[in-house]
C-alpha positions in Angstrom: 0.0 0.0 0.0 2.6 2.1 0.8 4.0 2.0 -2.9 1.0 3.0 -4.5 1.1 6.0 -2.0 4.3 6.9 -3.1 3.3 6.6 -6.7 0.6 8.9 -6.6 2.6 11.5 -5.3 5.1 11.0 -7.5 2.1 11.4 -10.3 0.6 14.2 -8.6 3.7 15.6 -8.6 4.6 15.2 -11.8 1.2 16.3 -13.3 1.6 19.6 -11.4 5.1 20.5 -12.9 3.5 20.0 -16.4 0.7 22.1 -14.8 3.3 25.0 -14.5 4.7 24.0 -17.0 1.8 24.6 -19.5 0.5 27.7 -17.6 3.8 29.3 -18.2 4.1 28.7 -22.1 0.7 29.5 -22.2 1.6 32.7 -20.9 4.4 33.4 -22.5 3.3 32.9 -26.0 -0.2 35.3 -25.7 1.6 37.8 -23.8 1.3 41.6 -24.7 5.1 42.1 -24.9 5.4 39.8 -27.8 4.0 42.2 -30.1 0.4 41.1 -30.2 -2.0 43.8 -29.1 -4.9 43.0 -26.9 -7.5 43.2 -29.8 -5.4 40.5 -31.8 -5.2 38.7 -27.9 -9.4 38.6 -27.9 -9.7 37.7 -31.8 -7.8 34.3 -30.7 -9.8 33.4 -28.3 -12.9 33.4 -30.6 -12.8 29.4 -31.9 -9.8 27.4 -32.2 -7.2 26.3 -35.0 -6.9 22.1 -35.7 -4.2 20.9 -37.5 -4.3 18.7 -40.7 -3.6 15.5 -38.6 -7.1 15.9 -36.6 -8.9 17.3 -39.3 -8.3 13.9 -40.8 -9.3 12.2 -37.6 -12.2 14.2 -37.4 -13.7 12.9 -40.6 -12.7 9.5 -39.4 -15.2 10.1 -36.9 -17.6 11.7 -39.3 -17.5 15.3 -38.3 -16.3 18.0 -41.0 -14.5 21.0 -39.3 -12.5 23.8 -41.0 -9.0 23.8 -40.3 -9.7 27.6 -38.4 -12.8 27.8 -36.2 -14.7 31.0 -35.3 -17.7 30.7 -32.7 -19.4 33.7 -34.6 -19.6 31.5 -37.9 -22.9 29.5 -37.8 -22.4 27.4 -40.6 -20.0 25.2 -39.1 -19.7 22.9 -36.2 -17.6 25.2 -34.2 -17.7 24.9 -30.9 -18.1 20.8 -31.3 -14.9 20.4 -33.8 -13.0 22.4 -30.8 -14.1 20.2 -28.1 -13.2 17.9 -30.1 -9.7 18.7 -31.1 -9.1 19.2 -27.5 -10.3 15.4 -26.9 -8.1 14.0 -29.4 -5.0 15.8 -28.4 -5.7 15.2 -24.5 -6.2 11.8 -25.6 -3.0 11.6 -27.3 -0.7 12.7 -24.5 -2.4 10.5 -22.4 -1.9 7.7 -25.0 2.1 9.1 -25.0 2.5 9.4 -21.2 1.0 6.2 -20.0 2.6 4.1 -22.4 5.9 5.8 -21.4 5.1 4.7 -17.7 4.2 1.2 -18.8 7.1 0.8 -20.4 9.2 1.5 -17.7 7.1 -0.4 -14.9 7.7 -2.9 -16.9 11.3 -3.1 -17.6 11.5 -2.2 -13.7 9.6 -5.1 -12.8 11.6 -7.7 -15.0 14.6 -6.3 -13.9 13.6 -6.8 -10.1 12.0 -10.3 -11.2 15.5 -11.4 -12.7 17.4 -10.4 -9.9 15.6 -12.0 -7.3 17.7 -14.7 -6.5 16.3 -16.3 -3.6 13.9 -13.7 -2.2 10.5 -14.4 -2.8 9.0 -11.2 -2.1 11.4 -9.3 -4.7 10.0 -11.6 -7.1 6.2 -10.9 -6.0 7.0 -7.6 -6.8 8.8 -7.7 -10.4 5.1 -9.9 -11.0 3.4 -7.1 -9.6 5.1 -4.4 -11.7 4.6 -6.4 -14.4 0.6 -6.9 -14.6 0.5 -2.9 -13.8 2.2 -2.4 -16.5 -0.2 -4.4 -18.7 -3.1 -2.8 -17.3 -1.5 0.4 -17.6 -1.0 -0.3 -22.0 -4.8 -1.8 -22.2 -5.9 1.7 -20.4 -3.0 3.7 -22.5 -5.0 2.3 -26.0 -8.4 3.0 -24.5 -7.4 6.5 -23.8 -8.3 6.5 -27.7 -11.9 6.2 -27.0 -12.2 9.6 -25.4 -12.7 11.8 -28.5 -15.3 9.0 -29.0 -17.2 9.1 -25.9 -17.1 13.2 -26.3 -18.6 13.0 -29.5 -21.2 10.6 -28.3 -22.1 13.1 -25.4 -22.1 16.0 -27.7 -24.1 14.1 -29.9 -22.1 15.3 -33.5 
């Protein structure tokens, strides 16, 4: 129990840093200093850009988006097509990251389950490692499903 505690600080941790992390690009890149007036500032936050890669998932999934979104345009599927975008590239990084983790759990745990030698309880938990790193790849591939479940509760 005691491992999985110090896991999910070790996640919270990490998830917080990228936090930052983000925040501070984010901020740095729509900042007022980098020559972009405040007007220009408010015109981006009206819709959303999508790059070619999920405009072509997008009609995969059946929903036809322009490659720049503005809310004001009512002959499109704005607002949908940038919830969407967002799904598919949250789901991506989560695809990314998780499979990163699983990766190394598992390598961790086969390297603790080949140098056991005779101690039982190192090998219990190389096994352990092991299956959380499969169940950590089988949740890692249905992190794919989330633009899918968004478009079903946006009903697109």
């Amino acid at each position: 129990m005691l491992m999985f505690k110090k896991l999910a600080i070790i996640l919270s941790g990490l998830l917080i840093i990228l936090a930052v992390f983000l925040f501070a690009n984010f901020v740095n890149n729509r900042g007022g200093e980098n020559g972009i007036d405040n007007d220009e500032q408010i015109k981006s936050l009206d819709g959303c850009s999508i790059s070619e890669e999920n405009i072509g998932k997008l009609s995969q999934m059946g929903v036809v988006c322009d490659s720049i979104c503005r809310y004001n345009n009512v002959d499109n599927q704005c607002g949908p097509c940038c919830v969407l975008n967002s799904a598919i590239m949250f789901s991506d990084w989560i695809f990314i990251g998780l499979l990163m983790a699983a990766s190394f759990m598992f390598f961790y745990g086969a390297y603790l389950f080949v140098m056991t030698g005779q101690d039982p309880a190192k090998a219990d938990k190389g096994k352990r490692f092991v299956m959380y790193a499969f169940i950590g790849i089988v949740v890692s591939f249905a992190s794919k499903f989330i633009p899918f479940i968004a478009k079903l509760i946006l009903k697109v």
